[in-house]
C-alpha positions, 0 to 999 in steps of 0.5 A: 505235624503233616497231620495237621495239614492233611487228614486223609490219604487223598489229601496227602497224594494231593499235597504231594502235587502241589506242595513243591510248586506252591512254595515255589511262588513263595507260599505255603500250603497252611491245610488241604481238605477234601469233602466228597459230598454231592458238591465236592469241594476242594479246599487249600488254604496257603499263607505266605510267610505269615503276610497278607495274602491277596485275591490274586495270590489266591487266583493264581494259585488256583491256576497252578493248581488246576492244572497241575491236578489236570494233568495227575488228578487223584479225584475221581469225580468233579469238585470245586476248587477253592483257595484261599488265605487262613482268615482270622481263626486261621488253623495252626498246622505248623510247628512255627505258628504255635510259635508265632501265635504265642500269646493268642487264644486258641482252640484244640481238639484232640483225637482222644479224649483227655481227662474227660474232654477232647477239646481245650480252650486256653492261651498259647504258651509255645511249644516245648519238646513236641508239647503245645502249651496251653494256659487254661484256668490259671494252669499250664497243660501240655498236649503232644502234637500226635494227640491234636486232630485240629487247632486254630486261633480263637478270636471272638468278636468280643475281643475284636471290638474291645480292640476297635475301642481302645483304638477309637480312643485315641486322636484322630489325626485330621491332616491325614485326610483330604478335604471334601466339599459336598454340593447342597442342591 
């Protein structure tokens, strides 16, 4: 499933830097991509065994990273390197998140399209022999990981408030607080 972390020949001779020294601090390199433009930029995303990842996780792999690219740069011109955490829509790259996330909404694009479309929205079934299954409309389809361009979680604003509802809902505990007194002038 490397394709899914990678889409480019630069980005593989990248990953093949970084990746054994990331995963030495204890992360894992979620997707690389490389968008040469006027302002090009550099963009790893890691995650850390499914945990938070933190701004000084970030911060110090970008360290590591500049200068292991220092040393053997495959980039010819200068961009900026960005690190970050896979957010909320993180992208699914690895066998193991299509396990993990079973049960989320997700969205797949496909390199082909297949029965009239490229990309499907659905609930994540799993994966089953090289297959991610997806429920779309009250049926199970199939789509073989060589046939995925792009996938990730799909999780909408709706469906965080609808969350943030049934939470308000229940009773606030007031001994969790401190108390404060305000002065009135």
């Amino acid at each position: 499933m490397r394709h899914l972390v990678v889409h480019t020949v630069i980005e593989e001779k990248i990953l093949d830097l970084i990746e054994a020294p990331i995963n030495k601090m204890g992360f894992e390199v979620v997707r690389i991509r490389y968008l040469d433009k006027s302002d090009a930029s550099l963009q790893i995303m890691i995650d850390q065994n499914n945990n938070k990842v933190e701004i000084d996780d970030c911060a110090n792999i970008s360290t590591t990273v500049s200068t292991l690219l220092d040393v053997d740069d495959p980039l010819s011109q200068s961009y900026t390197l960005e690190v970050s955490s896979p957010g909320i829509n993180r992208p699914l790259t690895r066998k193991k998140d299509f396990q993990l996330w079973e049960g989320y909404c997700v969205k797949i694009k496909t390199y082909e399209l297949i029965s009239g479309r490229k990309t499907f929205s659905g609930v994540l079934l799993g994966i089953q022999n090289e297959e991610i299954l997806i429920k779309m409309m009250n049926k199970t389809i199939g789509l073989h990981v060589d046939w995925i361009n792009e996938a990730h979680l799909s999780i909408s604003m709706e469906k965080i408030l609808q969350n943030n509802k049934k939470e308000k809902s229940k009773p606030i505990n007031l001994t969790k607080f401190d108390n404060i007194e305000i002065e009135k002038s």
